[in-house]
Backbone as numpy.savetxt, mean C-alpha at the origin, in Angstrom:
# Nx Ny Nz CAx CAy CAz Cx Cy Cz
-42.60 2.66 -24.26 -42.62 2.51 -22.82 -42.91 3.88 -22.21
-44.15 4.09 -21.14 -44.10 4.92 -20.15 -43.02 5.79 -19.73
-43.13 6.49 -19.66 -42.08 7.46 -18.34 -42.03 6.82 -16.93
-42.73 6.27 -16.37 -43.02 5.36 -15.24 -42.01 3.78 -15.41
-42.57 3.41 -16.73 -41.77 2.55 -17.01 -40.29 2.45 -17.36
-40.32 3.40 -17.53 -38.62 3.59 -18.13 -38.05 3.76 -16.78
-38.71 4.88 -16.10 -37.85 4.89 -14.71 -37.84 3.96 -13.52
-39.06 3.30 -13.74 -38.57 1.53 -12.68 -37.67 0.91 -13.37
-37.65 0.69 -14.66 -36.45 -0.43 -15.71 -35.48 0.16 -15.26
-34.71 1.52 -15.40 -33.72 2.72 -15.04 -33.48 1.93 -13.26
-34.24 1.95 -12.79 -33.64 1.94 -11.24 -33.34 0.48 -10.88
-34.21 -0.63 -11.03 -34.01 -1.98 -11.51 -32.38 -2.34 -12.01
-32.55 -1.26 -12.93 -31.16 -1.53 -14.16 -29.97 -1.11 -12.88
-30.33 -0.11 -12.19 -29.20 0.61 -11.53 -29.02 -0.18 -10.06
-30.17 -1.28 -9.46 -29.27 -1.80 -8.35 -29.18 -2.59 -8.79
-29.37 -3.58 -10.29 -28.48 -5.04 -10.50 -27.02 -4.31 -10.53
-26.74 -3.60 -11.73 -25.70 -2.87 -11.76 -24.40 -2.96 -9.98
-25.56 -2.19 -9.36 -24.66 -2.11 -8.00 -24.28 -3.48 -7.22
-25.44 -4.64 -7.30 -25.50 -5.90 -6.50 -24.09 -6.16 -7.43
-23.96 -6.40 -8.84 -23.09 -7.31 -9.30 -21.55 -6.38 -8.76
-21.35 -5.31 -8.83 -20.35 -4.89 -8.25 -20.17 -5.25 -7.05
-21.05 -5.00 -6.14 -20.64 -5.65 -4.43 -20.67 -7.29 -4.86
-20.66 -7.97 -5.13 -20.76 -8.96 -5.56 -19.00 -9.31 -6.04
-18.76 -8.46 -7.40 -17.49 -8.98 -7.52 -16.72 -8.56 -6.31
-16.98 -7.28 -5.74 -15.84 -6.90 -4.64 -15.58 -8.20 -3.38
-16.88 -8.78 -3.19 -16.98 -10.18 -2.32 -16.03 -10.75 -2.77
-16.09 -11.12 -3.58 -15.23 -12.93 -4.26 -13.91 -11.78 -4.75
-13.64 -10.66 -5.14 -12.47 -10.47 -5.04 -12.04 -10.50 -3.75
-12.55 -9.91 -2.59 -11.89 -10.31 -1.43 -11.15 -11.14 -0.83
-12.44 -12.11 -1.29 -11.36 -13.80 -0.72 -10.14 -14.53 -1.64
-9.84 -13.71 -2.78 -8.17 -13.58 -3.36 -7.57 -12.61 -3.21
-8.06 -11.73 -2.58 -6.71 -10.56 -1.83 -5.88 -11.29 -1.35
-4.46 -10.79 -1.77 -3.43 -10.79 -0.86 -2.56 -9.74 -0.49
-2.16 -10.40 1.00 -1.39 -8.79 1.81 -0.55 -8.79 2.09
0.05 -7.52 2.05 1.42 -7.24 2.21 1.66 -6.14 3.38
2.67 -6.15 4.23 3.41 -5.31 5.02 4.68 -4.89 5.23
4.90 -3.79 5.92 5.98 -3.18 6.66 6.27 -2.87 7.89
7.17 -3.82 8.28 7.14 -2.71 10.06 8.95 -2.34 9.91
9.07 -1.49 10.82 10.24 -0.83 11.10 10.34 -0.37 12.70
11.55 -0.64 12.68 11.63 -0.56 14.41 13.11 0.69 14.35
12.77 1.70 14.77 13.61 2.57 14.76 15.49 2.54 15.54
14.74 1.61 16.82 16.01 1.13 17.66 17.06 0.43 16.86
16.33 -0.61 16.40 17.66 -1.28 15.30 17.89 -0.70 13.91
16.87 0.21 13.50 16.95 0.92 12.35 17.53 0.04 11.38
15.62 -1.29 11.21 15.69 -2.41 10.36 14.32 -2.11 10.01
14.51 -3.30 8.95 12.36 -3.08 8.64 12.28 -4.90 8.23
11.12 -4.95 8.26 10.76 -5.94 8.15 9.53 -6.12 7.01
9.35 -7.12 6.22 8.30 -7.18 5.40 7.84 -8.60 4.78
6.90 -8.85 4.76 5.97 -9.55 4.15 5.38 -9.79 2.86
4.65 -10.93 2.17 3.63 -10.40 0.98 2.78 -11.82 1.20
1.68 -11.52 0.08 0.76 -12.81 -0.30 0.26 -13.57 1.41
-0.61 -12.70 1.85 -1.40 -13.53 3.18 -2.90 -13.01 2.87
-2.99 -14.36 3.33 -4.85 -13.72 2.85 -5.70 -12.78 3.65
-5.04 -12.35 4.68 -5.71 -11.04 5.89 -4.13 -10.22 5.74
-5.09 -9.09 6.19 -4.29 -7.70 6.52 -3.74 -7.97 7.99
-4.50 -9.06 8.95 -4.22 -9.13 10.17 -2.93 -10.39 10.16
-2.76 -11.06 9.51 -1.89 -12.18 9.50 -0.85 -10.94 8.32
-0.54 -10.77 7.85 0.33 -10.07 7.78 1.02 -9.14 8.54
0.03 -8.53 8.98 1.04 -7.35 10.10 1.37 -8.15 11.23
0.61 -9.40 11.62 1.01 -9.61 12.40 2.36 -10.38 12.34
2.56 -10.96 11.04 3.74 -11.96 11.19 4.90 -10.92 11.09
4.68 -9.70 10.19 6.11 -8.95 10.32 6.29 -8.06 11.90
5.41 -8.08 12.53 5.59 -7.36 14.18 6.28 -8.76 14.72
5.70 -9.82 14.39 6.73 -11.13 15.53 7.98 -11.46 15.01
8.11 -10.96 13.80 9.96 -11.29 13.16 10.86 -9.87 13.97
9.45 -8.78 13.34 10.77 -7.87 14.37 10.99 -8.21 15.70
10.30 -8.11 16.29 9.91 -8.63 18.08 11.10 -7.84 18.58
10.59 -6.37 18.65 11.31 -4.79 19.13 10.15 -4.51 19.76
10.64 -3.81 20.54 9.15 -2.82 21.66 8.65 -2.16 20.57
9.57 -1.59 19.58 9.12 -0.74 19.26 9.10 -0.26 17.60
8.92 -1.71 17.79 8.56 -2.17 15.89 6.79 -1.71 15.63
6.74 -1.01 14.62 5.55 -0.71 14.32 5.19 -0.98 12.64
3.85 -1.03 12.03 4.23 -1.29 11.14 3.94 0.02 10.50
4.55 0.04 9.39 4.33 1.64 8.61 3.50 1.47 7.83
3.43 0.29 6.57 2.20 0.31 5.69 1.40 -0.85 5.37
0.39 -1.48 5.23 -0.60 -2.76 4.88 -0.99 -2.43 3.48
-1.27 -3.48 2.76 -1.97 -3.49 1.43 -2.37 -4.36 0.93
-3.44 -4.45 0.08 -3.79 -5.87 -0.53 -3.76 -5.77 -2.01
-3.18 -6.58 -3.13 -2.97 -6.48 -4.24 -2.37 -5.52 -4.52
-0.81 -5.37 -4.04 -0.35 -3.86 -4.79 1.28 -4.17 -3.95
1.82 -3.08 -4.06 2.99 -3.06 -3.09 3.23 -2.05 -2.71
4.34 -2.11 -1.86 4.59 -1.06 -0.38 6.39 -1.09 -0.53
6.55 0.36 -0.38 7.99 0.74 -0.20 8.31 1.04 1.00
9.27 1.18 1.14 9.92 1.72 2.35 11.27 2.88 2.12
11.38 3.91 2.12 12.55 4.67 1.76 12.80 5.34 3.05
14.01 5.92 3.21 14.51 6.48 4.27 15.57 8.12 3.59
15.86 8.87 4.51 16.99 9.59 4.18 18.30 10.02 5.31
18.88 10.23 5.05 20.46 9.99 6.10 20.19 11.21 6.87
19.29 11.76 6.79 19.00 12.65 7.89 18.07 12.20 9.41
17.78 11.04 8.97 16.73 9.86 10.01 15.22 9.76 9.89
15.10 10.26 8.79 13.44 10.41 8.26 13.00 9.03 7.34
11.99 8.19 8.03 11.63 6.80 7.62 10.02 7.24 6.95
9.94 7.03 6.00 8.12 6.47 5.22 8.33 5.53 4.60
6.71 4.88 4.60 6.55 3.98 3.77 4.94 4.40 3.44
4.80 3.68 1.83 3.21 3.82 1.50 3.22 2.62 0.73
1.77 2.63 -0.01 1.77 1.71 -0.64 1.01 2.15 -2.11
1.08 1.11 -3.17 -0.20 1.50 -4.23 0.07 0.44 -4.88
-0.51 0.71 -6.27 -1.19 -0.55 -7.51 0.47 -1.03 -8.04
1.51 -0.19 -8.34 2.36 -0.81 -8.84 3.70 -0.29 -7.77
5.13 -0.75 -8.10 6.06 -0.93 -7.55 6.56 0.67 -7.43
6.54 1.26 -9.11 6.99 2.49 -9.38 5.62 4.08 -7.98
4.58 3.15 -8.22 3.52 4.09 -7.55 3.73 3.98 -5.83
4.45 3.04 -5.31 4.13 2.61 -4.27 5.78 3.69 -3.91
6.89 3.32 -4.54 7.50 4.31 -4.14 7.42 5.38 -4.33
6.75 6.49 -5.17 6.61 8.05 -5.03 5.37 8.11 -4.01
4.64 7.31 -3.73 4.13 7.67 -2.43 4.48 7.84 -1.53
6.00 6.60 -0.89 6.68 6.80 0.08 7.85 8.01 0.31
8.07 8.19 -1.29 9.01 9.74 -1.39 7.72 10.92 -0.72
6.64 10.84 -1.23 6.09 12.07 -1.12 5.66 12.11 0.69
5.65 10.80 1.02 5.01 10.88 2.59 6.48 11.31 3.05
7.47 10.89 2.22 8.88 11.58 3.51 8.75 13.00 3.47
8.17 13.53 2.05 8.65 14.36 1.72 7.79 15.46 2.71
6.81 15.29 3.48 6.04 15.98 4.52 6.94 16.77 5.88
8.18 15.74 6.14 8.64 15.96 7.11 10.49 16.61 6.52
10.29 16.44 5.09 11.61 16.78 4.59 11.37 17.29 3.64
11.09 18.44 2.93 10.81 18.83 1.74 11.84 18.20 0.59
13.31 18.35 1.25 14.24 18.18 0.07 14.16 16.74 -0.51
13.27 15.93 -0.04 13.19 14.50 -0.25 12.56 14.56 -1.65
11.61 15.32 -2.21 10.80 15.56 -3.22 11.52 15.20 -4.33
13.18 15.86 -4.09 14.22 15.69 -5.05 13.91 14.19 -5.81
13.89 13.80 -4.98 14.64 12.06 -5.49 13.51 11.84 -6.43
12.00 12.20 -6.55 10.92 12.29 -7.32 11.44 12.43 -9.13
12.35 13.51 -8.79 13.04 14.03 -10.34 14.39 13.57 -10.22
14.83 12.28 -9.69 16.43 11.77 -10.54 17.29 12.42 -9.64
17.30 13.04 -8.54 18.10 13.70 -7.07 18.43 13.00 -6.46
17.93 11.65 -6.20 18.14 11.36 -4.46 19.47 11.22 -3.93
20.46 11.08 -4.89 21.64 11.10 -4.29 21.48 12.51 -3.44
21.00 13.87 -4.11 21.18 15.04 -3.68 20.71 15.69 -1.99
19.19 14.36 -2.11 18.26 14.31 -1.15 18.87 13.46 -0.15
19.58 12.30 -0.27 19.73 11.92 0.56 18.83 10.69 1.24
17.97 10.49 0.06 17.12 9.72 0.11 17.12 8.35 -0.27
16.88 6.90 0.21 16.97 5.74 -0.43 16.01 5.27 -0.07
15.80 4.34 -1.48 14.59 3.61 -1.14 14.79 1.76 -0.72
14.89 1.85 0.17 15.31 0.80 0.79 14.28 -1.00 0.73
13.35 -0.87 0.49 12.59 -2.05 0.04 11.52 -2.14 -0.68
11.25 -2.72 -1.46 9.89 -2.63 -2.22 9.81 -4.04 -2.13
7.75 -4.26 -2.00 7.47 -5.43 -1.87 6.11 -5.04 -2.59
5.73 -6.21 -3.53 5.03 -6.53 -3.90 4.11 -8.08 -4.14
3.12 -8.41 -4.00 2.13 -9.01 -3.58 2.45 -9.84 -5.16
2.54 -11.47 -5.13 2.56 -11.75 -6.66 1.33 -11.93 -7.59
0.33 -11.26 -7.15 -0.75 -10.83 -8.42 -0.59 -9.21 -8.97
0.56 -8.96 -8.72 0.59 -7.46 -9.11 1.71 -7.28 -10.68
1.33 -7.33 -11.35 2.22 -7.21 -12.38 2.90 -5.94 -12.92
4.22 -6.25 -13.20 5.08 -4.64 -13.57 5.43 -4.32 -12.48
């Protein structure tokens, strides 16, 4: 084969390649499911969700359970889960990721922005920190 030829086959080769990826990301879409958090500081509660097939029907159903002025939600996700930790000093995060264990050192590390000593609880501290992790939710296609 050509040099010509090799490099149309090569580029050919490289947007089936890409179509079938956007492709699976499509049809994975329409089995996402989502999960949320809101927290309303006034009642210093949280609220949470899992398994909705929009990011928008999720946040929205945990903003109408809180139904606080000033319930917001802290984190959205699809296929994964979301923590929520706090520390007795009044510092609230939440994040999210692929597993239960990942989703909380994200939410340690986002406290840990506004609290350094929160980092603790990362290494087996949090009694020290002051830190708890107060909910984990996960989506039931997420395994572990």
């Amino acid at each position: 084969m050509s040099f010509m030829g090799k490099a149309v086959f090569a580029v050919a080769a490289s947007v089936l390649a890409a179509g079938s990826v956007l492709g699976a990301g499509a049809a994975d879409a329409a089995n996402n499911k989502w999960g949320a958090i809101a927290f309303s500081s006034q009642q210093w509660e949280s609220w949470s969700t899992r398994d909705w097939p929009t990011e928008e029907g999720a946040t929205s159903v945990v903003l109408q359970d809180c139904a606080m002025d000033d319930c917001r939600i802290l984190t959205a996700w699809a296929n994964g889960c979301g923590a929520l930790v706090w520390n007795d000093q009044g510092w609230v995060a939440a994040a999210s990721g692929p597993t239960r264990s990942e989703a909380v050192r994200k939410a340690i590390d986002k406290l840990s922005e506004g609290v350094p000593i929160a980092r603790l609880a990362n290494f087996g501290s949090s009694d020290f920190s002051g830190t708890k992790v107060v909910d984990v939710v996960c989506t039931s296609n997420v395994r572990g």
